[in-house]
N, C-alpha and C positions, 0 to 999 in steps of 0.2 A: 174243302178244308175239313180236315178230321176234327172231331170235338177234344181230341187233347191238345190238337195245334192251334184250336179258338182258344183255351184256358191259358196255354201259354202266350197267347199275343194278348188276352187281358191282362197278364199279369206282368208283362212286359212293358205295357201301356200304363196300366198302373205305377212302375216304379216309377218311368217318365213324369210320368206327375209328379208324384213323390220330389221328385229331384227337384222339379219347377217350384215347386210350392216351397222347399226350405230354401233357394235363391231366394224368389220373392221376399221370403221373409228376413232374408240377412239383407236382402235391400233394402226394408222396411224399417228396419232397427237403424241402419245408417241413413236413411230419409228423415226417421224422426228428428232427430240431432239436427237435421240441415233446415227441415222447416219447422225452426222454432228460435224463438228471439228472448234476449230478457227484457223484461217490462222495467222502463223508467224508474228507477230507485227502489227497487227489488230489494235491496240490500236490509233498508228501513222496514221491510214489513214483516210483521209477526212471524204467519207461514215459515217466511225464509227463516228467520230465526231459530226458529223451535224446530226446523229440520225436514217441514211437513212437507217441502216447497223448493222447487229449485231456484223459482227465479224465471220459469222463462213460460212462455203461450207457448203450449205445443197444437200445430196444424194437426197430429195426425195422434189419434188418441193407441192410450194403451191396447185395446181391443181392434187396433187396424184401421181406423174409421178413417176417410181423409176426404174431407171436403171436394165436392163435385168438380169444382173450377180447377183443381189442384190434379184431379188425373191424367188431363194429358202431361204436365210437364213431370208428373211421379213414372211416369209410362216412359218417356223420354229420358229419363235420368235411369232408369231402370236396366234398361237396353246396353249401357255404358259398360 
């Protein structure tokens, strides 16, 4: 393999990724929404009031995080 035809299969490789990685993350944005609940009279609390606060427990935080237990079935729903 010539060294311009290794640059191009990195960087071929590389968009492939690219491509994985913004699915992943449109699945992530719609995972959030599905594993998260409103809390019990959510309505009544400050937070929600004043704007700060939706109302709900999110499983899977702003920064991507998602609880260990929770992978395979984010794995599972992912696939979909």
């Amino acid at each position: 393999m010539s060294p311009l035809d290794r640059k191009m299969y990195v960087v071929h490789e590389l968009l492939n990724l690219e491509e994985r990685l913004k699915d992943l993350t449109t699945d992530l944005q719609n995972m959030k929404e599905e594993f998260a609940y409103h809390v019990k009279n959510y309505y009544f609390m400050g937070k929600f009031k004043a704007g700060f606060w939706d109302g709900k427990i999110h499983f899977i935080t702003e920064a991507g995080l998602i609880p260990y237990g929770l992978l395979p079935i984010f794995l599972k729903k992912s696939k979909k």
